[in-house]
C-alpha positions in Angstrom: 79.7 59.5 59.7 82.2 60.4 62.2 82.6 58.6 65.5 82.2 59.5 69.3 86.0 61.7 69.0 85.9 61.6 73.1 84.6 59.2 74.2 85.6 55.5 74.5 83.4 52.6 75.7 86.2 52.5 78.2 85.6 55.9 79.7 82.0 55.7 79.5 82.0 53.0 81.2 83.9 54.4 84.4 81.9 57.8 84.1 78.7 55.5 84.4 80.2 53.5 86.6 80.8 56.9 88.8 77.4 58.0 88.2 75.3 55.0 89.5 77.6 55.3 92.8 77.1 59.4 93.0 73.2 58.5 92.5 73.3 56.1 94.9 74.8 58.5 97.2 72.6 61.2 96.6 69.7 58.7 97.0 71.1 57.6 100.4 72.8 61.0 102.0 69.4 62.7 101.3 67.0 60.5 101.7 69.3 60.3 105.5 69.2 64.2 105.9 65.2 64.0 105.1 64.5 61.2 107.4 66.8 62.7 110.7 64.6 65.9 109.8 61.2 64.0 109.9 62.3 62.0 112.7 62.9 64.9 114.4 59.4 67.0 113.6 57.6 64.1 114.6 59.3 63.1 118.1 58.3 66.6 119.1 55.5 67.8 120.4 52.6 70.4 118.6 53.9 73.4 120.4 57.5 72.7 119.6 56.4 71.8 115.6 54.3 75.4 116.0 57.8 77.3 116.9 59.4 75.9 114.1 62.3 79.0 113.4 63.1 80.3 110.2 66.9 78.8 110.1 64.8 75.7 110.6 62.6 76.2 107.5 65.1 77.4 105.3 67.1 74.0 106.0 64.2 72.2 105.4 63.3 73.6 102.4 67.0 73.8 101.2 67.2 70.4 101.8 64.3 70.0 99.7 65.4 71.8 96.6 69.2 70.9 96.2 67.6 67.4 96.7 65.6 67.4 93.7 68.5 69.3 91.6 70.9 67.0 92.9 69.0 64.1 91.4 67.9 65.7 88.5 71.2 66.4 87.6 72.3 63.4 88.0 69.8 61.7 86.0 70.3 64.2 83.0 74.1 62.7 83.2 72.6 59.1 83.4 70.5 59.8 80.2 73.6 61.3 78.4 75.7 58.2 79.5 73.0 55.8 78.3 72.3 57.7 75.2 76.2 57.0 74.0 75.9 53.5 75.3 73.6 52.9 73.2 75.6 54.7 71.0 78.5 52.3 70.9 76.6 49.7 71.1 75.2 50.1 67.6 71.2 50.7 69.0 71.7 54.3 68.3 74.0 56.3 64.6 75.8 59.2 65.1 73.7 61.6 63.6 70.9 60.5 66.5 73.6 60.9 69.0 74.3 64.5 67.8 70.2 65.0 67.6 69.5 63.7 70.8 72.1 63.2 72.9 72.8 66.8 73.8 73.6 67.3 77.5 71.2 70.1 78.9 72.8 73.4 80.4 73.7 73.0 84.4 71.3 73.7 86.7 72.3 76.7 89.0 73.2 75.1 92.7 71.3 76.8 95.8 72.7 80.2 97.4 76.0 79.6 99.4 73.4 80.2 102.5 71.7 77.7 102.0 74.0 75.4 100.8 75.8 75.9 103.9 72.7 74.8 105.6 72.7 71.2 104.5 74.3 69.1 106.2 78.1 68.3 105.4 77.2 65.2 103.8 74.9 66.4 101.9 76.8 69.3 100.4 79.3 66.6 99.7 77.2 65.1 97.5 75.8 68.3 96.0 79.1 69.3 95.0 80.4 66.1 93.6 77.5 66.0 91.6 78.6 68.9 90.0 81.7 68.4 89.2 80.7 65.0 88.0 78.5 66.9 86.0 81.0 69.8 84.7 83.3 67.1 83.6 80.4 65.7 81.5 79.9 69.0 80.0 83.1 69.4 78.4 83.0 66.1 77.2 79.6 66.9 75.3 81.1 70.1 74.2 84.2 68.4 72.7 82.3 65.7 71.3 79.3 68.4 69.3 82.8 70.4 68.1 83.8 68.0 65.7 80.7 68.4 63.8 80.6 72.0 63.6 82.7 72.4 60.6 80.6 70.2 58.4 77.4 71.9 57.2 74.1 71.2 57.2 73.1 68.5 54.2 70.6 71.2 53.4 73.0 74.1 53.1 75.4 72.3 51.0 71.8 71.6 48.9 71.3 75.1 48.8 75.0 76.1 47.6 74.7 73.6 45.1 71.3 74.8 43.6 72.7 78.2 44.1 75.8 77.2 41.9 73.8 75.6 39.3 71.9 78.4 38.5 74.6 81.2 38.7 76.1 79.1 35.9 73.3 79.1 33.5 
């Protein structure tokens, strides 16, 4: 079996390393954003909370939904990290890697409207997330291309049966 052709222990552990702190980030920056936005609904009074405007519902709701992309992109990159962890640290083979360790497709990031309505911090973290994640992309890419060119154990069966009778 072939090893990990990008990825050294060494680099994984700085791209995990970045990925707890972007998480971390996320965790705090929107978890921030939610609570000034709370804070704020519930220091006012009913009719204020009833005259809610639509930029205000948009943000909110925004806010919301690159939240919950945010972090669940950045826990698909934490399961791809810990996947070649274990990886190299012998807890899972290659072929298991190249089953189950498949990084899935980006999620699409909210319209540029309403990613300009989160706050500046906020889109901060959004986009380093993505990037973060981008970066992990072509790594999983690079690393599932160097088992392209061998087939599948069961076509090289099949060519071999295939073989044996076009010879009899």
């Amino acid at each position: 079996m072939q090893s990990a052709p990008t990825v050294s222990p060494a680099i994984l552990d700085a791209l995990y390393e970045e990925a707890l702190c972007l998480t971390e980030a996320a965790r705090a920056e929107f978890g921030a954003a939610r609570g000034t936005h709370f804070t704020r609904r519930a220091t006012s009074n009913l009719r204020d909370m009833a005259t809610t405007t639509d930029e205000q519902a948009t943000a909110s709701v925004a806010l919301s939904c690159e939240a919950l992309r945010t972090t669940t992109r950045l826990m698909h990159a934490m399961a791809w990290l810990l996947n070649f962890r274990a990886y190299f640290s012998g807890e899972l083979n290659a072929f298991q890697l190249r089953r189950f360790g498949r990084l899935p497709p980006a999620q699409e990031v909210c319209s540029a409207e309403e990613l300009a309505a989160l706050p500046l911090p906020a889109r901060a973290v959004v986009e380093a997330s993505c990037t973060f994640y981008e970066r992990l992309a072509r790594l999983d890419v690079a690393f599932h291309r160097g088992f392209e060119a061998e087939p599948p154990a069961l076509e090289h069966l099949h060519s071999r049966i295939g073989r044996a009778f076009a010879a009899c």
